[in-house]
C-alpha positions in Angstrom: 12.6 -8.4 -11.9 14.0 -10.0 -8.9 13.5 -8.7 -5.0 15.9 -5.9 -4.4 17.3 -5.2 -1.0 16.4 -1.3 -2.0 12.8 -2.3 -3.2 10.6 0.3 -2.1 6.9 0.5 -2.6 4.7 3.7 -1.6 0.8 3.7 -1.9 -1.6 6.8 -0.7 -3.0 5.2 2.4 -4.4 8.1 3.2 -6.3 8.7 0.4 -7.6 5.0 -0.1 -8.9 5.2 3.5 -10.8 8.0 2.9 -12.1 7.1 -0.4 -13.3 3.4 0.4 -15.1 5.1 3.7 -16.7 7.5 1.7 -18.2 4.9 -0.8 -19.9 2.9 2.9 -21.0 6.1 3.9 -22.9 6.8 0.8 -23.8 3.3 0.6 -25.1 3.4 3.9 -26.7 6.4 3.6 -28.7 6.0 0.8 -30.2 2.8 2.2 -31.1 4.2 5.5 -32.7 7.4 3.8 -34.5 5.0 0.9 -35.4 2.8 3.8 -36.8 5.5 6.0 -38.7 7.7 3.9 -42.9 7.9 4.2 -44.5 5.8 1.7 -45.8 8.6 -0.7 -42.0 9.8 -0.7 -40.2 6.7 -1.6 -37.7 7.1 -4.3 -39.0 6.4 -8.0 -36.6 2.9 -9.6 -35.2 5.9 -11.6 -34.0 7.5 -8.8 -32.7 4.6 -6.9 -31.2 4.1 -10.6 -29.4 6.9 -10.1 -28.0 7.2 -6.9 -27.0 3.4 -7.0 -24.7 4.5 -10.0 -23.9 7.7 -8.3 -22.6 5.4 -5.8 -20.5 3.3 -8.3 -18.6 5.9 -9.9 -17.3 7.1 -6.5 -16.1 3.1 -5.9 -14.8 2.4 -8.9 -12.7 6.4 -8.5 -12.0 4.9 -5.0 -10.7 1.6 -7.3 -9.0 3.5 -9.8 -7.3 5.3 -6.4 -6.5 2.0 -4.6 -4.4 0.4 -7.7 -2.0 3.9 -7.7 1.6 3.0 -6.5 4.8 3.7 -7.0 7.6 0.7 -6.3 11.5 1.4 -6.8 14.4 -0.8 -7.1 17.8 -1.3 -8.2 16.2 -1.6 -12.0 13.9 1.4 -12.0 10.6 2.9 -11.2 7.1 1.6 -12.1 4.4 3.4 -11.2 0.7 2.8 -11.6 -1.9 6.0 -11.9 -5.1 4.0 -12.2 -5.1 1.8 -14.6 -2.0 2.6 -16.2 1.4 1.4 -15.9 4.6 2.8 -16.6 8.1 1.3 -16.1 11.3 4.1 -16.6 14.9 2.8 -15.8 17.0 5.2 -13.7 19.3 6.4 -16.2 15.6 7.2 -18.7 14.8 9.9 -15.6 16.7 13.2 -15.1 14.6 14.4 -11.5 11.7 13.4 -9.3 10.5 16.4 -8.0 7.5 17.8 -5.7 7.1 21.9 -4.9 6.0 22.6 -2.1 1.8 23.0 -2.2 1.3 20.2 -5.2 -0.7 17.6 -4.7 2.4 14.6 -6.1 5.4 14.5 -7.0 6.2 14.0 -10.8 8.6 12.5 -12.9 10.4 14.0 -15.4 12.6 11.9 -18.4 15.7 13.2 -19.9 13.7 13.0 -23.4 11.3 15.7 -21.3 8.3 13.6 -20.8 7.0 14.5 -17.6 4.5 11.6 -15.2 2.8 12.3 -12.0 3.1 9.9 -9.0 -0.8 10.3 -7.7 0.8 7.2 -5.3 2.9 9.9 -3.2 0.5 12.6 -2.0 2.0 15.9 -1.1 -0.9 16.2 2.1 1.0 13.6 3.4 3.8 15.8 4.6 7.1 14.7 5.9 6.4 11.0 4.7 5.7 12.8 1.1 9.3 14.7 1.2 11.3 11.7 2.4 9.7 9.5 -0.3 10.8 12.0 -2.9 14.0 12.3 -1.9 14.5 8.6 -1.7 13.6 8.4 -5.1 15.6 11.8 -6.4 19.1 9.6 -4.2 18.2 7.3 -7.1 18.1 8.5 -10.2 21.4 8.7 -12.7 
């Protein structure tokens, strides 16, 4: 697939900021408080086990987060939710559509499959709308 002059790619920012912060502040935390506490309080290797897995499963959500993205062009839509990804040609979609209060916008096929795009969050407001109706001036 060659570089369109329509190409459009949208990623949640937003959300990626927030989740990689969260994943130092943990981080962080959990040193400073293993670090600090009184030698008869120190936590067990279990514990530290734990927490340092804990820890993990918020990065590799913040991981699973940070892949998401939705790119356009003249050929279609692909989109990646995670780890999966899905490719639809224009005239394979019959709307792109977000209500107002959801979370993303989905993607519904004219064989009635239906796909979120986690990329595009709805808390994102105006940014949100006009990448939705980008996408919706797009399909066939």
């Amino acid at each position: 697939m060659g570089q369109s002059s329509s190409r459009r790619t949208f990623r949640p920012i937003g959300v990626i900021v927030v989740m990689w912060a969260c994943v130092v502040v943990l981080a962080v935390l959990a040193a400073m408080i293993g670090i600090r506490l009184p030698e008869e309080y120190k936590f067990t290797t279990s514990q530290t086990v734990t927490i340092w897995v804990l820890i993990g499963f918020v990065a590799l959500f913040a991981l699973f987060v940070s892949r998401s993205h939705v790119t356009a062009d003249d050929a279609g839509l692909t989109f990646v939710n995670g780890w999966r990804r899905r490719t639809l040609r224009w005239d394979e979609i019959s709307v792109v559509s977000m209500r107002p209060g959801t979370p993303w916008p989905t993607v519904e096929t004219k064989d009635g499959r239906r796909f979120a795009l986690f990329a595009i969050q709805g808390s994102e407001g105006d940014p949100a709308r006009d990448a939705v109706t980008w996408l919706s001036g797009h399909v066939r």
